[in-house]
N, C-alpha and C positions, 0 to 999 in steps of 0.2 A: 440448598447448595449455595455456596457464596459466591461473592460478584468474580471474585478472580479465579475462582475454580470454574465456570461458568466462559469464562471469555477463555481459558487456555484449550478448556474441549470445544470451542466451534469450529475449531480447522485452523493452520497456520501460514499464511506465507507471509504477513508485515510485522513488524518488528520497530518499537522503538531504540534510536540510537541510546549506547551506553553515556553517560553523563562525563564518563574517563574510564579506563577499565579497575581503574581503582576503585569502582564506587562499591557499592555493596550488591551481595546475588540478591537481598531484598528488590534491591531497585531493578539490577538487569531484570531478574523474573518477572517481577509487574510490566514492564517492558514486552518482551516475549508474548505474556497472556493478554494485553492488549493487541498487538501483532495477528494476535490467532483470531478476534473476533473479526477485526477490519476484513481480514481476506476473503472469507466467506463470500464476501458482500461487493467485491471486486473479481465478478465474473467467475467464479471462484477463485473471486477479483469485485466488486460494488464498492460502493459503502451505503435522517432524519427525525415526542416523549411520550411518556407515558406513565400510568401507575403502574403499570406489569411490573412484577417485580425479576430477579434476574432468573432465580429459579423457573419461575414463566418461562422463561426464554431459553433455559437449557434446553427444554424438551419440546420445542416450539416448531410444528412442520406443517409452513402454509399449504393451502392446496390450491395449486391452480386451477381458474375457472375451465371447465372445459371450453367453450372460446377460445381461450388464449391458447389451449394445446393444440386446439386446429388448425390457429392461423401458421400460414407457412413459413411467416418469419422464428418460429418460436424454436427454438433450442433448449432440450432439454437438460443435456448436461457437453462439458464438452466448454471450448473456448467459442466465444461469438466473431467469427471472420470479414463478414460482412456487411454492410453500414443498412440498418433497419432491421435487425436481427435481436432477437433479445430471448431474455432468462428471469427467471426466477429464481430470486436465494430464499432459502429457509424461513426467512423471517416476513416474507413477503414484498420483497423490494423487486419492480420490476426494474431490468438493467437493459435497457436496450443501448447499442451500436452505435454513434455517430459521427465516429471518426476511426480509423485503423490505416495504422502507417507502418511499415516494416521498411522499409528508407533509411536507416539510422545507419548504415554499415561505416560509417567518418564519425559518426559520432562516439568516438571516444577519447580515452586520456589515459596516460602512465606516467607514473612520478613514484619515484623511491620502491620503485621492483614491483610495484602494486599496476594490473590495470582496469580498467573498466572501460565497458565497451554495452550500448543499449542497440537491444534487439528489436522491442518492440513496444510504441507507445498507441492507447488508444484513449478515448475519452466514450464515457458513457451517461447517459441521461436516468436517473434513475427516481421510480416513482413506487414512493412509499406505499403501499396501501392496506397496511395495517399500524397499529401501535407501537408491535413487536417491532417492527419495520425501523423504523422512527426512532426507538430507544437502542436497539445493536448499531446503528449507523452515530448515532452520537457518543455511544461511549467506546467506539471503535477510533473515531479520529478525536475525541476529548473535546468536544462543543456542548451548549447546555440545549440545544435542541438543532434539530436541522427539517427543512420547507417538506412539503410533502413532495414535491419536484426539484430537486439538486442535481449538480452534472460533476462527475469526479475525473480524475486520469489516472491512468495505469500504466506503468512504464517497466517493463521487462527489461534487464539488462545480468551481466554476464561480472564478476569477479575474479581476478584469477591474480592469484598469490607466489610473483617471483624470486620472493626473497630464499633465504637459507634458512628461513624458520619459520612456525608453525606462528598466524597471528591471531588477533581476535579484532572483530571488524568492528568502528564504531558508526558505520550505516550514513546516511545522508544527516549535515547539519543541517541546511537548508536548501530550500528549493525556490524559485523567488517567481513570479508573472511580468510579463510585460505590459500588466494594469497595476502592477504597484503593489500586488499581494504579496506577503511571504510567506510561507509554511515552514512549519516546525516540529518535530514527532510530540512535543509536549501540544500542540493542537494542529488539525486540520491535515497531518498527515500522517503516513505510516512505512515503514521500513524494513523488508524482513530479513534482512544482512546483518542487522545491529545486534551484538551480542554472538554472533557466528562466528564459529572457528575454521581458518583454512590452515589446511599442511602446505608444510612447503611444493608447489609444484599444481598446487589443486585449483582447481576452476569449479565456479560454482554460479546458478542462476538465482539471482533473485525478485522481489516486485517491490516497487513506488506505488503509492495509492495517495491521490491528493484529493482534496476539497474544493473544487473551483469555483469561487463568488459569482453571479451576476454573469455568468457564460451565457446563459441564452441572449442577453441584452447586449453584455461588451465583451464576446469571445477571448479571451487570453489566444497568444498566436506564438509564444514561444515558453518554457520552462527553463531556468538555470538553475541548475545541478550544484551545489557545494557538499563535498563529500572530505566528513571528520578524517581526524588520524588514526591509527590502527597500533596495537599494544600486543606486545607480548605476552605468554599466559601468566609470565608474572606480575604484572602490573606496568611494568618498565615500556617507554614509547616504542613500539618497532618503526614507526615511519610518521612521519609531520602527515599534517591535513593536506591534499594536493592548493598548490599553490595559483590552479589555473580551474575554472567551471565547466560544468558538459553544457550545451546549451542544446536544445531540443526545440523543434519549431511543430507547433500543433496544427500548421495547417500547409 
């Protein structure tokens, strides 16, 4: 199986932003199939190399130790609610809980009939413990390896599309830390709105998935939100980049 046949079947919610909607479906599609792996892995939601090759990891279904299904933090399937709580994805990435904020209800913004509005952000600690592990979490957010222990955010928020026409979303440009990091869907983050189509009148959910440097050491305590312009299905702009940021406080 190939690499981007492989990343479009692990499941979908993040998405790379479109480059303009003029670019090519080559580029949106690569887009999208990376989207699809990141989610997985991000609670179904996460996101650390290897020789495995991708085939390896099409069919790749860790088994948790029994241990870990005993203990009473563990959740099997299902979203992680509360802080010490964890899961296991596919590839063997433990994801546990150490932050969840649903607080966000001012957190948002409208500009040119478009608004968005975040539901829910959490940050999870996630610990590699396999190969497989390691190699879907790097070529999920486009890093050439990641630690066996990384701490990512997942930020849940809401779409909804006021205009008189039907657009096509070009997803978060950037996301920035209040330690100086940036993300960007070409690395360390992921987007699953990018490439998405709303109708006139529709509202839709989608997921942020980031890469957080150096969290266990220097916590990042806020994210700022830049979210591109959105396009017509022709190509033609429907609306500018919002001119103002969502800003998101992580603690």
């Amino acid at each position: 199986m190939k690499k981007h046949q492989l990343i479009f079947a692990v499941t979908a919610i993040l998405a790379l932003g479109l480059a303009g909607c003029q670019g090519t479906h080559h580029s949106n599609h690569q887009r999208k199939e990376k989207a699809a792996l990141s989610a997985k892995m991000a609670n179904d939601e996460s996101s650390a190399t290897s020789s495995q090759s991708s085939s390896d990891l099409s069919h790749y279904h860790y088994q948790v130790p029994k241990k870990e299904v005993q203990n009473k933090n563990y959740v099997k399937s299902g979203h992680l609610t509360n802080n010490h709580q964890f899961r296991y994805d596919r590839f063997g990435t433990k994801q546990q809980l150490v932050q969840n904020d649903k607080n966000h209800s001012v957190a948002d913004l409208e500009q040119h009939r478009i608004s968005y509005q975040i539901l829910n952000v959490r940050v999870l600690k996630n610990t590699a413990k396999t190969a497989a592990a390691k190699q879907a979490a790097s070529q999920a957010l486009n890093l050439p390896t990641v630690p066996d222990t990384y701490y990512t955010f997942v930020v849940n928020y809401r779409i909804t599309n006021n205009q008189p026409v039907s657009i096509v979303l070009n997803g978060a440009a950037s996301v920035k830390t209040n330690r100086g990091q940036t993300l960007q869907t070409s690395n360390q983050l992921t987007d699953s709105s990018a490439g998405q189509h709303l109708a006139s009148g529709q509202s839709q959910r989608f997921v942020l998935n980031g890469y957080l440097y150096h969290y266990a050491q220097q916590p990042a305590t806020k994210l700022i939100i830049h979210f591109g312009p959105a396009f017509k299905a022709s190509g033609a702009k429907a609306a500018a980049a919002p001119s103002r940021s969502l800003q998101i406080k992580l603690s």
